[in-house]
C-alpha positions as CSV (number, residue, x, y, z in Angstrom):
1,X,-63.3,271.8,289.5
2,X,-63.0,274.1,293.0
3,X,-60.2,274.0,295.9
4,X,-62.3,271.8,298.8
5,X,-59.5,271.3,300.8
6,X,-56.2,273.9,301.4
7,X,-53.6,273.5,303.5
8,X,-51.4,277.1,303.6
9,X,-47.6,277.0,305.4
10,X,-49.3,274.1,308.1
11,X,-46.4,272.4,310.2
12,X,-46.9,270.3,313.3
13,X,-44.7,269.8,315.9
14,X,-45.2,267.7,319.2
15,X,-42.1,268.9,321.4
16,X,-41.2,272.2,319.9
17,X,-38.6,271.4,318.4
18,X,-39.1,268.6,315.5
19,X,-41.8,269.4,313.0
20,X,-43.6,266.4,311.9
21,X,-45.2,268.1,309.4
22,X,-43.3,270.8,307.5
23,X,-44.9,273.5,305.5
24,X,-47.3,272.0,303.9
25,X,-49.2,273.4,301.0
26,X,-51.6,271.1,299.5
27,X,-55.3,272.4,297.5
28,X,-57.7,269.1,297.5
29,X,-60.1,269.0,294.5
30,X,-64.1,268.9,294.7
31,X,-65.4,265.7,294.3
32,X,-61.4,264.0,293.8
33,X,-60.0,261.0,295.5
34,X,-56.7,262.1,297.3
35,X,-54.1,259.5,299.0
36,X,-52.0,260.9,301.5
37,X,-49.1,257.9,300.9
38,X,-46.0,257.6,302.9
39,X,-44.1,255.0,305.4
40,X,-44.7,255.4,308.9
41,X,-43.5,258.6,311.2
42,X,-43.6,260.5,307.5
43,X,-46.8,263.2,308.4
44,X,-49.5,261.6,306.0
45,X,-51.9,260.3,309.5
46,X,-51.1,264.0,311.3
47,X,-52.3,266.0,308.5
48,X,-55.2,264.0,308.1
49,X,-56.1,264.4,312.0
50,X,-55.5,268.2,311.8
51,X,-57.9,268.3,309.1
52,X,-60.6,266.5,310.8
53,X,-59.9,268.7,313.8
54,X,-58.6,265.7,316.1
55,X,-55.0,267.7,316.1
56,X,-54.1,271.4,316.1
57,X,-52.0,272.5,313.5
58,X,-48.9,274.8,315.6
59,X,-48.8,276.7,312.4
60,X,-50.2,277.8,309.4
61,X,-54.0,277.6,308.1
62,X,-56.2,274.7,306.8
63,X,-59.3,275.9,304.9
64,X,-62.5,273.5,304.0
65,X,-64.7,275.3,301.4
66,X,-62.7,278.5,301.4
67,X,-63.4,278.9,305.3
68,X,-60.4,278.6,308.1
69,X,-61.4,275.4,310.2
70,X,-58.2,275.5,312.5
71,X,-60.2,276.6,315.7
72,X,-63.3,274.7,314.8
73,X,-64.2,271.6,316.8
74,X,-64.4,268.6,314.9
75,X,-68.0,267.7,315.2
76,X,-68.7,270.7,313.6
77,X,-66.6,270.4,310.6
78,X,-69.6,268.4,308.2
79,X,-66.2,265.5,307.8
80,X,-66.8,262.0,307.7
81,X,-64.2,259.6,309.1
82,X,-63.8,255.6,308.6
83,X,-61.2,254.3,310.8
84,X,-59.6,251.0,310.6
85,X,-60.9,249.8,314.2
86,X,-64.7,250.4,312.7
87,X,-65.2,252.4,315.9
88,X,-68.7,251.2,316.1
89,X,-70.9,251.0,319.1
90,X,-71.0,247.3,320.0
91,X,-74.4,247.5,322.2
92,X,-76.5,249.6,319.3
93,X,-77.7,248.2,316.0
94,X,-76.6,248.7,312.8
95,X,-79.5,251.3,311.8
96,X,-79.0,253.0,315.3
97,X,-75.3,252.9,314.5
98,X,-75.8,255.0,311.3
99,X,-78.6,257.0,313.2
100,X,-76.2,258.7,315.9
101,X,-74.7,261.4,313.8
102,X,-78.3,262.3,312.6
103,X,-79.5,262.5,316.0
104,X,-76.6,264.5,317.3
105,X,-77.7,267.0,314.2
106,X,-81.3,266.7,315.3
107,X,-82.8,265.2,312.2
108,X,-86.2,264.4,312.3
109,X,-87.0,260.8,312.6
110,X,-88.4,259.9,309.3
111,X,-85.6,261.6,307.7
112,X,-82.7,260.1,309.9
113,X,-84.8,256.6,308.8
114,X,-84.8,257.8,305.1
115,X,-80.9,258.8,305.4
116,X,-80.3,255.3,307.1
117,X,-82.1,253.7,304.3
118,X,-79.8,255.3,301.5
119,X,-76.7,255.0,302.9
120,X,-77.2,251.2,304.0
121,X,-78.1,250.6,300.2
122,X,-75.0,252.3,299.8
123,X,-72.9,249.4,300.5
124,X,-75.4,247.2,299.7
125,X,-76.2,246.4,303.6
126,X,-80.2,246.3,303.7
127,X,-80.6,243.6,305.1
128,X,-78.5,243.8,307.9
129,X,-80.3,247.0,309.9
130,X,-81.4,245.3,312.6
131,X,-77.7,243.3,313.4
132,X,-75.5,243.8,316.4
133,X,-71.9,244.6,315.3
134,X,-70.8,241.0,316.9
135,X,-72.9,239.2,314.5
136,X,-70.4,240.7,311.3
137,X,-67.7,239.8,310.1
138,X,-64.8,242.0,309.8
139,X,-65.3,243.0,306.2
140,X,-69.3,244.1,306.8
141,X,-68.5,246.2,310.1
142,X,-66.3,247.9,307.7
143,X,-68.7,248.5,305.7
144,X,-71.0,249.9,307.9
145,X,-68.2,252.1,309.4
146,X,-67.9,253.8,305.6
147,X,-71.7,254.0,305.4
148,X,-72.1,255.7,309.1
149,X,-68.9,258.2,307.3
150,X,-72.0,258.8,304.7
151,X,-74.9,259.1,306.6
152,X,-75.1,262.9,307.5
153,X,-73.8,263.4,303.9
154,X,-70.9,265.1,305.0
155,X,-68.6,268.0,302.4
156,X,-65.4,265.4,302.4
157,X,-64.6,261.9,304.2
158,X,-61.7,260.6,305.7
159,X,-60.1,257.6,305.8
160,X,-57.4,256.7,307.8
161,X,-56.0,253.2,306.9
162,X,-59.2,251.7,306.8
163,X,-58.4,248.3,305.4
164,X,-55.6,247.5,307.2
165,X,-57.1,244.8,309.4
166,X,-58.4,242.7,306.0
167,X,-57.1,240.1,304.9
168,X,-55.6,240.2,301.2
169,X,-58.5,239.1,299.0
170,X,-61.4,241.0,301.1
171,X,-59.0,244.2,300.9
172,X,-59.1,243.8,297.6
173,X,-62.7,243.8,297.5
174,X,-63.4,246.9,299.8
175,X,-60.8,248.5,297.8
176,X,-63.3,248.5,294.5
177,X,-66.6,248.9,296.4
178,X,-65.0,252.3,298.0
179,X,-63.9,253.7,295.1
180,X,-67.2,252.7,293.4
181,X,-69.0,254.7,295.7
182,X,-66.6,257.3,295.2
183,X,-67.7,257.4,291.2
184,X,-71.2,257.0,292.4
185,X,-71.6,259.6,294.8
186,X,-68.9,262.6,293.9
187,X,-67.6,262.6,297.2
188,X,-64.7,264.1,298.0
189,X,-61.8,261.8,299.5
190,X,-58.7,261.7,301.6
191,X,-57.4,258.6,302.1
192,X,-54.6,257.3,304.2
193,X,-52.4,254.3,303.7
194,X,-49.0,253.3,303.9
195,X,-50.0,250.3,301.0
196,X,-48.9,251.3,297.5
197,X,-51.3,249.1,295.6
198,X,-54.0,250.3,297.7
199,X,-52.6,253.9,296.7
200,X,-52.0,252.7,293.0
201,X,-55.4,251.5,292.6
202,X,-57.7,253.8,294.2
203,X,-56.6,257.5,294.1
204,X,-57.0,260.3,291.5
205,X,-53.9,261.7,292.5
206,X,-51.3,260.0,295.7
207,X,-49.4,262.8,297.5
208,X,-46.0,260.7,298.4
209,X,-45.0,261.7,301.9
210,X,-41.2,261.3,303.9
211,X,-40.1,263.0,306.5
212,X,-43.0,265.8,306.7
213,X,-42.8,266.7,303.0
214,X,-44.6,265.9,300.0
215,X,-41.8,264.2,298.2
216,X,-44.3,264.1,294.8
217,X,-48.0,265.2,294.4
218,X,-49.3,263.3,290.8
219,X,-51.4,260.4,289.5
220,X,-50.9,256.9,290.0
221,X,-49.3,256.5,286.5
222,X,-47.0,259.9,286.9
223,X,-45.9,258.6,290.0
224,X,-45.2,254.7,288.8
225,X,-44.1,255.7,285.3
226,X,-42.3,259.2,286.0
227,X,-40.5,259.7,289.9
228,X,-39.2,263.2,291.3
229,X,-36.6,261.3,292.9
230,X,-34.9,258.3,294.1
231,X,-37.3,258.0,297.7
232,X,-40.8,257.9,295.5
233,X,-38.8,255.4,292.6
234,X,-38.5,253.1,295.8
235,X,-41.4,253.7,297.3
236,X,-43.6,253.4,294.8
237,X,-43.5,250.0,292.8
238,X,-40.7,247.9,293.3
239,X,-37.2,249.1,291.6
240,X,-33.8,248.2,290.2
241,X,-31.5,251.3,291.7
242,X,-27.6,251.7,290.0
243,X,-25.8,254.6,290.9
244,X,-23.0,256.4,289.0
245,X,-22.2,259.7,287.5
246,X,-24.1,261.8,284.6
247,X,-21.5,262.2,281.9
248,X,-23.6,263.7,279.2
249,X,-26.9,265.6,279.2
250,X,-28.8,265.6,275.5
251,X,-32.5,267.2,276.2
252,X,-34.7,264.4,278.0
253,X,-32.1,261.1,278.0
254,X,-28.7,261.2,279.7
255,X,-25.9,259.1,279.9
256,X,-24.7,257.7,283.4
257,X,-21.3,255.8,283.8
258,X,-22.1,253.5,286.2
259,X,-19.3,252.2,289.0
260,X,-17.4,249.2,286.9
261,X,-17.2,250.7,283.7
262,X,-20.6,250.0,282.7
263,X,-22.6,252.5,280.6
264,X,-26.5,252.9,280.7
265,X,-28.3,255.7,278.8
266,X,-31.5,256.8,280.3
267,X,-34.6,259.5,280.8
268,X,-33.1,262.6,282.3
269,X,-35.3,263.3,285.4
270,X,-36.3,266.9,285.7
271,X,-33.2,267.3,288.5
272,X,-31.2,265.7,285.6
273,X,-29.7,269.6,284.3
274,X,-25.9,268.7,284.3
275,X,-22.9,266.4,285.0
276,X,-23.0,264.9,288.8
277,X,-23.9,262.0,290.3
278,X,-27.1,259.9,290.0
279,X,-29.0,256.9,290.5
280,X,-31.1,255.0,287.7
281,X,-34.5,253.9,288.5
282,X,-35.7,250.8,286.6
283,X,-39.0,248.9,287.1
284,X,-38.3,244.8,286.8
285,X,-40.9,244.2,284.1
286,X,-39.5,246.6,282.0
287,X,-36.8,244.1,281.1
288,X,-36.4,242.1,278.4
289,X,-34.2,238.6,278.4
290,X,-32.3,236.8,275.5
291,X,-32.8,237.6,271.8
292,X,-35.2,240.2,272.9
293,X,-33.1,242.1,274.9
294,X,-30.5,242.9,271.4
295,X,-32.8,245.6,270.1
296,X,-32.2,247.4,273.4
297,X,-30.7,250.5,273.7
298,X,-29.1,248.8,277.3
299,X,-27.7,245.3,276.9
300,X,-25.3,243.7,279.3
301,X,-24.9,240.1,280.3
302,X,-26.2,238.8,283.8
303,X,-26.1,236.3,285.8
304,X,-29.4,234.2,287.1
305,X,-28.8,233.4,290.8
306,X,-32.6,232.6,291.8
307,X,-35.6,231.8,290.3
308,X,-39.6,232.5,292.7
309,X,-42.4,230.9,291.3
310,X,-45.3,233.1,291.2
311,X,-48.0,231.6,289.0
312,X,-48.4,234.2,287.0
313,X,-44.6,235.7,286.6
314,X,-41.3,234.7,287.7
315,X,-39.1,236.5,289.2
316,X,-35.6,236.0,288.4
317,X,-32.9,237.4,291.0
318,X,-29.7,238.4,288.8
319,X,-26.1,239.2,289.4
320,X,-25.8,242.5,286.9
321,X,-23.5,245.5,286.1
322,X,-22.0,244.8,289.7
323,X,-25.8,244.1,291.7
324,X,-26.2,240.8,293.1
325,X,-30.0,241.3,294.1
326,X,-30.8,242.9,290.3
327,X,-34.8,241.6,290.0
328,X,-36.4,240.7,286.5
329,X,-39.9,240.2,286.3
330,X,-40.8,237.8,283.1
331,X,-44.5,236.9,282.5
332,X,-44.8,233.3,283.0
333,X,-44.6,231.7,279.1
334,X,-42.3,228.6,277.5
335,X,-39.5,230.6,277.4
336,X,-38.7,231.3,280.8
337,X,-39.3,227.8,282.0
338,X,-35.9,227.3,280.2
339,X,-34.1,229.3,282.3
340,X,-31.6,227.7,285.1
341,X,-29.6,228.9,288.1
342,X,-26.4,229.6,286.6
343,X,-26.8,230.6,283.4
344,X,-26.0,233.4,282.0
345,X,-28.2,235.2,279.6
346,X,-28.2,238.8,278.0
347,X,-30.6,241.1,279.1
348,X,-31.6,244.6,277.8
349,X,-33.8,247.7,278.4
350,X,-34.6,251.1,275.9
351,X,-33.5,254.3,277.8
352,X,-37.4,255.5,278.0
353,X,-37.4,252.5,280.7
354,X,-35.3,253.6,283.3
355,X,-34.9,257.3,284.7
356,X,-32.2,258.8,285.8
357,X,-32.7,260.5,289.3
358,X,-30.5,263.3,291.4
């Protein structure tokens, strides 16, 4: 698999004087379905729009295909780009909507209908060539928008928050078709969002992005199952965080004496090297309640102040090792139905579940 995409030393600054983006170095794979992932104000949207050449980075290179692009003008970069306004020209049709790119290349006709053609069938859209963009709905100008991003058959696509303006169950859906025409076509993609599910579920690999920095570059299960540090375990998934201090170090697990007396042991993290404080990431569902919970290598006694329906889990809301908003997530059987604010129940988790982070 070849470098695509490389970002070399790029920062950004807007004033001068605070850099948005800060030395960045980032290689994108051929053909690979990158997620730049971050809250907002953290540099994942501006080092997408320097690489489609709609901002100019103040330093360092970007290179598409082994070539610098960072004084090329973006309509001659060979990127496609899906925003999440659809940016589609309300008084042409659909098929002169996917045309326009073609005819600024000057394509000849039968070819720009042939291209128009395959990329409508794309996103299975056929029948809908001769429509005006007011008679879609929201999720089939979206589609179009990702098949005009197609059209010209472009190196690499872009997509900046695309989905953002769909509601739950319609996301969802756009979500698979994308990355099926990802699998399909061996496109390269950079995707933006600020969603982690979105993230989680579409991306070969999810750069995780604060404060201008690539916090952690990995897949979607090295990132859920394995965090750098404390910001991705909180950004990614939802977490249980204690804090306290690394007593003892013994290859990969760790012991942290937590603030109360308590006692967890844990995977080291690879900051974990010596003695110093810490916090322990542990994901809810990794938690086992009652009998379960004695063949632990964790068990401690908690609390249940709250109990949220969810159909297919419940989430119980426990007061543990000194937390008051400590979250289990039990799957939805017999045995949690028995459960009751107010009791007080054992619960328990092996040190493989929870990682200790500096």
């Amino acid at each position: 698999m070849s470098t695509i995409v490389s970002f070399k030393n790029v920062q950004k600054t807007y004033d001068g004087e605070t850099l948005v983006v800060k030395n960045l170095n980032l290689d994108i794979e051929e053909g690979e379905f990158l997620t730049m992932l971050g809250p907002s104000g953290s540099g994942k949207t501006t080092c997408l729009m320097m690489l489609a050449g709609f901002e100019t980075a103040t330093h360092g290179e970007i290179l598409l295909q082994g070539k610098p692009i960072n004084r090329i003008p973006p309509e001659r970069r060979n990127i496609g780009m899906v925003f999440q306004s659809y940016a589609l020209f309300p008084h042409k049709s659909v098929a002169e909507n996917l045309a326009f790119p073609l005819k600024v290349r000057k394509i000849a006709r039968d070819e720009i209908a042939r291209k128009v053609k395959r990329a409508l069938a794309m996103v299975n859209m056929e029948k809908f060539a001769n429509r005006m963009p007011a008679q879609l709905s929201g999720g089939q100008q979206q589609r179009i928008a990702v098949a005009r991003a197609l059209v010209f058959e472009p190196a690499l696509v872009l997509m900046d928050e695309p989905l953002g303006a769909l509601d739950k169950q319609l996301r969802e859906q756009m979500q698979y078709e994308i990355k099926q025409i990802h699998e399909q076509s061996g496109l390269t993609v950079v995707y933006v969002t600020h969603d982690q599910g979105e993230a989680l579920t579409m991306s070969d690999r999810i750069a995780v992005f604060n404060n201008g920095i690539i916090q952690q570059l990995a897949s979607p299960s090295a990132l859920y199952e394995k965090p750098e540090n404390a910001f991705v375990a909180r950004f990614i998934g939802e977490s249980n965080e204690l804090k306290g201090i690394v007593s003892a170090v013994d290859r990969e697990r760790c012991t942290v004496d937590l603030d109360g007396g308590h006692r967890v042991r844990a995977s080291a993290g690879s900051a974990i090297r010596k003695t110093g404080s810490a916090s322990i990431s542990l994901r809810p569902e990794r938690i086992a309640v009652g009998e379960s919970a004695h063949a632990c290598d964790n068990v401690f006694s908690g609390g249940v102040k709250d109990l949220i329906y969810y159909g297919d889990h419940l989430r119980v809301v426990m007061q543990v090792c000194g937390r008051n908003d400590f979250i289990v997530k039990l799957p939805n059987d017999g045995a949690v139905r028995q459960l009751r604010i107010g009791d007080s129940v054992d619960i328990g988790w092996m040190a493989e579940a929870c990682r200790a982070l500096q």
